[in-house]
C-alpha positions as semicolon CSV with decimal commas, in nm:
position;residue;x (nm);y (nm);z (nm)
1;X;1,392;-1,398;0,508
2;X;1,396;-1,763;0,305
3;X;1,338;-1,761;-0,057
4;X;0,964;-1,932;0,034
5;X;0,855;-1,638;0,250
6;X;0,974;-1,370;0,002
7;X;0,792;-1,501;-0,260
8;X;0,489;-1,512;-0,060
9;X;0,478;-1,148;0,014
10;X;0,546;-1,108;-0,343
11;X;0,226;-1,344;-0,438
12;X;0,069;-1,084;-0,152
13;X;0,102;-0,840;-0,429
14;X;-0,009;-1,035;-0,711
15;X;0,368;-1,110;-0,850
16;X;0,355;-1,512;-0,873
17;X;0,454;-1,820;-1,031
18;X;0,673;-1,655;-1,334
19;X;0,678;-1,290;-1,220
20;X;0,855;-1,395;-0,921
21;X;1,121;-1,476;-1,164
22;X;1,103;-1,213;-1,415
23;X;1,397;-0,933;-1,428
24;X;1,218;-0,640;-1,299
25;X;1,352;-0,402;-1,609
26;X;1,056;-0,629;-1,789
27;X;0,769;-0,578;-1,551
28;X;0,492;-0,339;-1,654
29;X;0,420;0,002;-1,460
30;X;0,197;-0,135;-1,202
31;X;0,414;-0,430;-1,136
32;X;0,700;-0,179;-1,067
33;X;0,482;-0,034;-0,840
34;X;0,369;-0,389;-0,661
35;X;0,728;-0,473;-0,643
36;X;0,863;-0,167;-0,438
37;X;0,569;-0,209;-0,201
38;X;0,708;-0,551;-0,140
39;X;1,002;-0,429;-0,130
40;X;0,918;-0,178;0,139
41;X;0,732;-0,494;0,342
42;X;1,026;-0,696;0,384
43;X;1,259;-0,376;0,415
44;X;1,249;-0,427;0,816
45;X;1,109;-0,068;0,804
46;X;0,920;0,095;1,099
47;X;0,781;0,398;0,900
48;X;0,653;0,382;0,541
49;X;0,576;0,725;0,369
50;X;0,326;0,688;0,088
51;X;0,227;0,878;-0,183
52;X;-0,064;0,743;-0,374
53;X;0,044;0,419;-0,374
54;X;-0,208;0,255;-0,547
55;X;-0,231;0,443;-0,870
56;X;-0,080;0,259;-1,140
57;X;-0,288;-0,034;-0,977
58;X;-0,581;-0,228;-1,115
59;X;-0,878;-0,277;-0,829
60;X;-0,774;-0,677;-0,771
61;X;-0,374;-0,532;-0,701
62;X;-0,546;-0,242;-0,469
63;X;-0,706;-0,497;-0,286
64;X;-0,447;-0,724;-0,237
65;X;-0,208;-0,414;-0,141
66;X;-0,416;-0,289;0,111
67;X;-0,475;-0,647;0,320
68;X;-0,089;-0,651;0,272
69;X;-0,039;-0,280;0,428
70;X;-0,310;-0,342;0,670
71;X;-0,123;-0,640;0,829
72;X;0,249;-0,405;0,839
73;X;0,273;-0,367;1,220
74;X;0,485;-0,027;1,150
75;X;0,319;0,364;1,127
76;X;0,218;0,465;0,712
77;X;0,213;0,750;0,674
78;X;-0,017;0,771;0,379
79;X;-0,119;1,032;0,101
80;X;-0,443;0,917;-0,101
81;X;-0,732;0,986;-0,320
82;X;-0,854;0,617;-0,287
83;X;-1,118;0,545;0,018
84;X;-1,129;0,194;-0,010
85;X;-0,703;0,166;-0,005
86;X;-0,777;0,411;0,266
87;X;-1,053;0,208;0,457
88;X;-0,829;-0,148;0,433
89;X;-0,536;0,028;0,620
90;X;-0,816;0,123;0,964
91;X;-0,627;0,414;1,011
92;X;-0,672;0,574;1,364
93;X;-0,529;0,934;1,332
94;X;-0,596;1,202;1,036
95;X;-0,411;1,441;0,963
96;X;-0,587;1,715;0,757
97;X;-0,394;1,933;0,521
98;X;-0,380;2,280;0,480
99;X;-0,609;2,313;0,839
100;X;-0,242;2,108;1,053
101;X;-0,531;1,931;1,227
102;X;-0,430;1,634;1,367
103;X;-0,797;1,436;1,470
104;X;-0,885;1,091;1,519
105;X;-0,979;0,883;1,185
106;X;-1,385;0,802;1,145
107;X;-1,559;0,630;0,852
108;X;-1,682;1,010;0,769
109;X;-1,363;1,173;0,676
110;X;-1,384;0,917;0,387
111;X;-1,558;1,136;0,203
112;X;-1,345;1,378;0,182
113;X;-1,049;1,132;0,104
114;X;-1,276;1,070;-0,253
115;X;-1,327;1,488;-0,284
116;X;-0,977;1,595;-0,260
C-alpha cells in the first residue's frame, strides 16, 4: 500500500494533514485508539476481534470508524455497549452471551446492546 492510500485510511479515521505526520508517542488517547484501528485496516487481516472499540472516541471519530469497519470485507468479531457503532457495522449474526445463542442480528437486539 502507497504512501497516498495509507494516509487516506488514516484521514478515514480522522488522523490528517499533520497527524499523519506526528510520532505516535505524541498522539492523545483516542488517537492511539484511531491509529491501531487503521492499523488493523491495512493489516491484510481476515478476522478483527474487538473490544469496545470506540470508547476513548468522540461521536464524529465513532462515526467515521464505523463507515470505515463497515466497508472491511473480513468477519469482526465485535464486543460493544454502543448501538449506533453497532448499527454502522449491519451485522448479520448475534451472538448472545451468557445464553451461547448464536441468532440472526435484527434492529431489536439493539436494545439490549445499549442495556448491557
Amino acid at each position: 500500500m502507497g504512501d497516498q492510500e495509507l494516509r487516506g485510511v488514516m484521514g478515514m479515521f480522522g488522523l490528517s494533514g499533520d497527524k499523519a505526520f506526528q510520532d505516535a508517542a505524541t498522539l492523545s488517547g483516542g488517537e492511539k485508539t484511531k491509529l491501531a484501528l487503521a492499523q488493523l485496516v491495512v493489516g491484510g487481516h481476515n478476522l478483527l476481534l474487538l473490544d469496545e472499540p470506540t470508547n476513548n472516541l468522540d461521536p464524529m471519530s465513532r462515526t467515521a470508524v464505523g463507515e470505515a469497519f463497515s466497508q472491511w470485507p473480513g468477519t469482526i468479531i465485535l464486543v460493544s455497549h454502543d448501538p449506533e457503532f453497532v448499527r454502522a457495522l449491519q451485522p448479520d449474526r448475534v451472538l448472545m452471551m451468557p445464553e451461547g445463542q448464536l441468532d440472526h442480528f435484527d434492529e431489536s437486539m439493539l436494545e439490549l446492546v445499549e442495556l448491557a
